[in-house]
One Martini backbone bead per residue (centre of mass of N, CA, C, O) as a GRO file, in nm:
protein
  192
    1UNK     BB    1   0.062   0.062  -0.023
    2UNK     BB    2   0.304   0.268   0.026
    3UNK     BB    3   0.397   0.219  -0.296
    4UNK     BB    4   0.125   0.330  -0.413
    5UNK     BB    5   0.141   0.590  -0.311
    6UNK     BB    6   0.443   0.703  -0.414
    7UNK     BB    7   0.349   0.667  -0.707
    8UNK     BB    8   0.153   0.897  -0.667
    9UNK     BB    9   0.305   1.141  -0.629
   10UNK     BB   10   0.492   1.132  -0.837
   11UNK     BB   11   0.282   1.150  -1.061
   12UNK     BB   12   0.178   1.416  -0.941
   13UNK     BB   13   0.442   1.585  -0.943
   14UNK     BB   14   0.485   1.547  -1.296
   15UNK     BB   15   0.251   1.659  -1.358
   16UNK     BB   16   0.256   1.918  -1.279
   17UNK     BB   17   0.527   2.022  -1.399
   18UNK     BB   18   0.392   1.964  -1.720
   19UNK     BB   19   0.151   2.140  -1.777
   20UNK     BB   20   0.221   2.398  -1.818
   21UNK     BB   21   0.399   2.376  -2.055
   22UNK     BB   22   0.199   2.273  -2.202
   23UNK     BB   23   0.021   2.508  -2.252
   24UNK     BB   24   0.248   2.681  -2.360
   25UNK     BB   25   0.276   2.484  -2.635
   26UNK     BB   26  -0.036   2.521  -2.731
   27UNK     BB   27  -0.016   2.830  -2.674
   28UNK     BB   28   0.224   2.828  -2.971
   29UNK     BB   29   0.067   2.667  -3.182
   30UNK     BB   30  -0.193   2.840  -3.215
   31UNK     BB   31  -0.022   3.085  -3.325
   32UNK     BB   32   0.092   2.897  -3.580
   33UNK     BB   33  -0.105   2.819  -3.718
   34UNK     BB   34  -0.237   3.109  -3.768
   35UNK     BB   35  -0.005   3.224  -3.912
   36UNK     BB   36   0.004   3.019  -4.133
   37UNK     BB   37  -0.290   3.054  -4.235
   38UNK     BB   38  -0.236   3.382  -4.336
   39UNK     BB   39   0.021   3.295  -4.513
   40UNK     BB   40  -0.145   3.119  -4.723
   41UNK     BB   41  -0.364   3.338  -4.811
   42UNK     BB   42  -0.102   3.523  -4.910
   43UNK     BB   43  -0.016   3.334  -5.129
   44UNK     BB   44  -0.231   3.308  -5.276
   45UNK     BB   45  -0.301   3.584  -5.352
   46UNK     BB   46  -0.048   3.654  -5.524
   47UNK     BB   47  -0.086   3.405  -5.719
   48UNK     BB   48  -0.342   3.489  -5.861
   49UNK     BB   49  -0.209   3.822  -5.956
   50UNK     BB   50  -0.023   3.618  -6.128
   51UNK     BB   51  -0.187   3.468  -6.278
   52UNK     BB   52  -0.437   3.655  -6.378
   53UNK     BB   53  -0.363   3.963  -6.422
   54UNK     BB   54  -0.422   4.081  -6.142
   55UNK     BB   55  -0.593   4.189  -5.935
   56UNK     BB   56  -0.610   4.157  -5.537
   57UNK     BB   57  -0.799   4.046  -5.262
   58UNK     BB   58  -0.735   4.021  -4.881
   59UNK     BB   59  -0.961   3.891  -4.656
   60UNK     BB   60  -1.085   3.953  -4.377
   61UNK     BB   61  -1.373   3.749  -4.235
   62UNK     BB   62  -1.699   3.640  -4.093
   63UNK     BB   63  -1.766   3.457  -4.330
   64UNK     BB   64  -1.903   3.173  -4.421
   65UNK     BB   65  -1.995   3.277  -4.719
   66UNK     BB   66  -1.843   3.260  -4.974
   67UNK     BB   67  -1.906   3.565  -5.225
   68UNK     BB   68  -1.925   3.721  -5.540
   69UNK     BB   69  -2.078   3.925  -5.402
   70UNK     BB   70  -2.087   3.929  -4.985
   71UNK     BB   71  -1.855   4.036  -4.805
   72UNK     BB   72  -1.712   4.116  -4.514
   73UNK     BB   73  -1.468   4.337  -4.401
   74UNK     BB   74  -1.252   4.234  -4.107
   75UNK     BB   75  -1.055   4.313  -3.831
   76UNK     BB   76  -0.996   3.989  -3.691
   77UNK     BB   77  -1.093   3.733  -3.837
   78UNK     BB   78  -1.180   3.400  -3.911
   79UNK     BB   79  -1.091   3.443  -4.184
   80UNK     BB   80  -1.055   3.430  -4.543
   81UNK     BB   81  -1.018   3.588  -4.890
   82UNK     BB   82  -1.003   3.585  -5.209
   83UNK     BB   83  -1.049   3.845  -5.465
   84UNK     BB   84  -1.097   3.982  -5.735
   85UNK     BB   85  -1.031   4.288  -5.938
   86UNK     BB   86  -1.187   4.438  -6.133
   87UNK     BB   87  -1.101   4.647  -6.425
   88UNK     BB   88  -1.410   4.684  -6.469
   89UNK     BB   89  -1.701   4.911  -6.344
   90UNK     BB   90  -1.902   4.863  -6.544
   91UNK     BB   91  -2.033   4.542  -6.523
   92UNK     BB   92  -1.871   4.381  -6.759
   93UNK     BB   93  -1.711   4.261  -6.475
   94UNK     BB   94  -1.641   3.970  -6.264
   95UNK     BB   95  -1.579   3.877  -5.962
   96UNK     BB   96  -1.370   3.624  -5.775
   97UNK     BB   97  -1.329   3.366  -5.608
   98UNK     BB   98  -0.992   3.230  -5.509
   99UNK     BB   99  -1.033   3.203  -5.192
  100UNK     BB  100  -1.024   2.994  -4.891
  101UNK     BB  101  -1.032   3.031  -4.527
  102UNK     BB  102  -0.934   2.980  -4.206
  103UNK     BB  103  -0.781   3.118  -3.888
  104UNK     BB  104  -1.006   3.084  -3.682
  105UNK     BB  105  -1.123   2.905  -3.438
  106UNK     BB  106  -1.323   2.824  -3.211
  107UNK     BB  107  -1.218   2.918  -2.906
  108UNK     BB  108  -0.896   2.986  -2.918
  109UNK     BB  109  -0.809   3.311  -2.848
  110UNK     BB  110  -0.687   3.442  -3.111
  111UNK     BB  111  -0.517   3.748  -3.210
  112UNK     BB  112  -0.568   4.002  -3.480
  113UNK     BB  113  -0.340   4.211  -3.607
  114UNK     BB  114  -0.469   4.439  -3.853
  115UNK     BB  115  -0.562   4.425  -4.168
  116UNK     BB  116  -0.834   4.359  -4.357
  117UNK     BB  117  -0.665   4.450  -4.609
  118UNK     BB  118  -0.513   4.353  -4.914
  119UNK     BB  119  -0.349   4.452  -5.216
  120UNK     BB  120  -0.278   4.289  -5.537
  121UNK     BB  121  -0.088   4.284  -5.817
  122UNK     BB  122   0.013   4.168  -6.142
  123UNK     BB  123   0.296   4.165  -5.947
  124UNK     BB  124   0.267   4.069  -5.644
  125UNK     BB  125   0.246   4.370  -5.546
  126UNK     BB  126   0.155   4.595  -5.334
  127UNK     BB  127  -0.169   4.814  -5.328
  128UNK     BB  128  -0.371   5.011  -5.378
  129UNK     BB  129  -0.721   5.047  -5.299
  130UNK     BB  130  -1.075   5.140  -5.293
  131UNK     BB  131  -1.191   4.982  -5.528
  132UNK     BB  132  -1.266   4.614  -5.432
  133UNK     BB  133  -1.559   4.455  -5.417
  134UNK     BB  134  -1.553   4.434  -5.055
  135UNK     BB  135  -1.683   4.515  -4.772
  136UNK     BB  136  -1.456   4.727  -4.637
  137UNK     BB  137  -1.220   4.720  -4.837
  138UNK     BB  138  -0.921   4.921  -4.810
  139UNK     BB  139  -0.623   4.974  -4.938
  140UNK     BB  140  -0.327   5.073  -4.827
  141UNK     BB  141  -0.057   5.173  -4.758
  142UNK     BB  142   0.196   5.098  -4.627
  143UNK     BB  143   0.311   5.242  -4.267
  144UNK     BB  144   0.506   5.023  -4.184
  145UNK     BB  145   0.850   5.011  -4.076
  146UNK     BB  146   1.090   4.771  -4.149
  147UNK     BB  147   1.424   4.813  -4.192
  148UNK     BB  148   1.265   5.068  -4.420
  149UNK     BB  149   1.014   4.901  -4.477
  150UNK     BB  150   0.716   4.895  -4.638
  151UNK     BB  151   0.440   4.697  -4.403
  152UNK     BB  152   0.247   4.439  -4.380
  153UNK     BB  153   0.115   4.374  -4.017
  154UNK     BB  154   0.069   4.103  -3.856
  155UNK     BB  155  -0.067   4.001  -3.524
  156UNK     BB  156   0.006   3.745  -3.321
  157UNK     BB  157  -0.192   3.598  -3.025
  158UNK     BB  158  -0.142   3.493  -2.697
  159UNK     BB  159  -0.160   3.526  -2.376
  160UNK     BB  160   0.015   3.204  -2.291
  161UNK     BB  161   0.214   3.293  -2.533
  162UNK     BB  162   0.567   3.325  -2.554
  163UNK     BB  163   0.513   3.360  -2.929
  164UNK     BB  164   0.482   3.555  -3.135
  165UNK     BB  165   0.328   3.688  -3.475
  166UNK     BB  166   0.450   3.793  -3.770
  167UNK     BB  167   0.286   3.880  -4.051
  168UNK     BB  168   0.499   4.019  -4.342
  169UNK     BB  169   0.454   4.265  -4.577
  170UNK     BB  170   0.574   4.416  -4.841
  171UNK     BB  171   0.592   4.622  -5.112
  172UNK     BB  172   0.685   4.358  -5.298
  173UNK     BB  173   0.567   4.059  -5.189
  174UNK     BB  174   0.720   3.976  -4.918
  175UNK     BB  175   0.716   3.682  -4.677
  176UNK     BB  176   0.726   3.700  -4.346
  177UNK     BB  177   0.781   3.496  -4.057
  178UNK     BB  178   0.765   3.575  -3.699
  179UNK     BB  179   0.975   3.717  -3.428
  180UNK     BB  180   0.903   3.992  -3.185
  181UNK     BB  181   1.118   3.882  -2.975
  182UNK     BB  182   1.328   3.853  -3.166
  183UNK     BB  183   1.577   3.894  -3.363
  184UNK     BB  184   1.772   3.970  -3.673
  185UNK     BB  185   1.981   3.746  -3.815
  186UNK     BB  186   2.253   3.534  -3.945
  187UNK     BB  187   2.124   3.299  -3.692
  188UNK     BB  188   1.791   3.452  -3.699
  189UNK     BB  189   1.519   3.398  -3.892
  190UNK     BB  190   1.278   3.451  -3.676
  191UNK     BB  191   1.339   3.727  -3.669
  192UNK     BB  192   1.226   4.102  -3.695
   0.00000   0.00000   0.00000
């Protein structure tokens, strides 16, 4: 019997020592998660203003159904969505979506700070658009400046995870994901 409470004890302040850790864990993953959704997104979007050879606007929104046109652009939203932008805006050319994904899973309790919109040219590269054909979304030129680089940055955090993350997006259409938590150097290309 005194040996069965010892195994308990023993393996009772394993789980202790190990939980916390586990929790801290847990939620940098699930910051790496959205991290990786959003670049993701952005990559796609990039890509068909490539494929394409058109404007795309790239946005944050809370619409579970996207359509175009038919969904509203929000800042921190649970979506993502990619839908190209008429070259003719005299209706004689229709918006498409070309891609869509989750950001945010439900009870998350991950954070994005950061523009609703970002639009990119048929060149891959950020471009200012005030008429995207999205409710809501009004591309502006990037005003945060990282290494003197003007660019659009979204922070993504959680509460209890000590690793936030930064997707910064270039004015030339360069995508990193980062730790603004770390420098960047020549040995740690993770720092922002």
């Amino acid at each position: 019997m005194i040996e069965l409470i010892v195994t308990l004890t023993v393996f009772a302040l394993l789980v202790a020592l190990t939980v916390p850790s586990m929790q801290k864990w847990i939620a940098n993953n699930k910051v790496r998660a959205v991290a990786d959704a959003l670049q993701n997104g952005l990559r796609l979007a990039q890509g068909e203003s490539l494929r394409r050879s058109r404007q795309v606007v790239f946005a944050l929104t809370n619409n579970t159904t996207l359509q175009a046109p038919g969904f509203t652009a929000v800042a921190g939203g649970s979506y993502w969505a990619v839908q190209t932008i008429p070259a003719m805006l005299d209706g004689s050319e229709s918006a498409v979506v070309a891609g869509s994904g989750v950001v945010l899973s439900n009870g998350s309790a991950v954070q994005i700070a950061g523009p609703a919109a970002v639009c990119f040219n048929s060149l891959g590269r950020l471009v200012a658009q005030s008429t995207t054909g999205v409710t809501g979304a009004t591309c502006a030129a990037p005003t945060t400046v990282v290494n003197s680089v003007p660019m659009a940055v979204y922070n993504i955090t959680l509460t209890h995870a000590d690793h936030p993350m930064n997707v910064q997006v270039a004015l030339g259409g360069q995508l990193h994901l980062c730790d603004p938590s770390q420098t960047v150097s020549a040995s740690n290309s993770y720092g922002c």
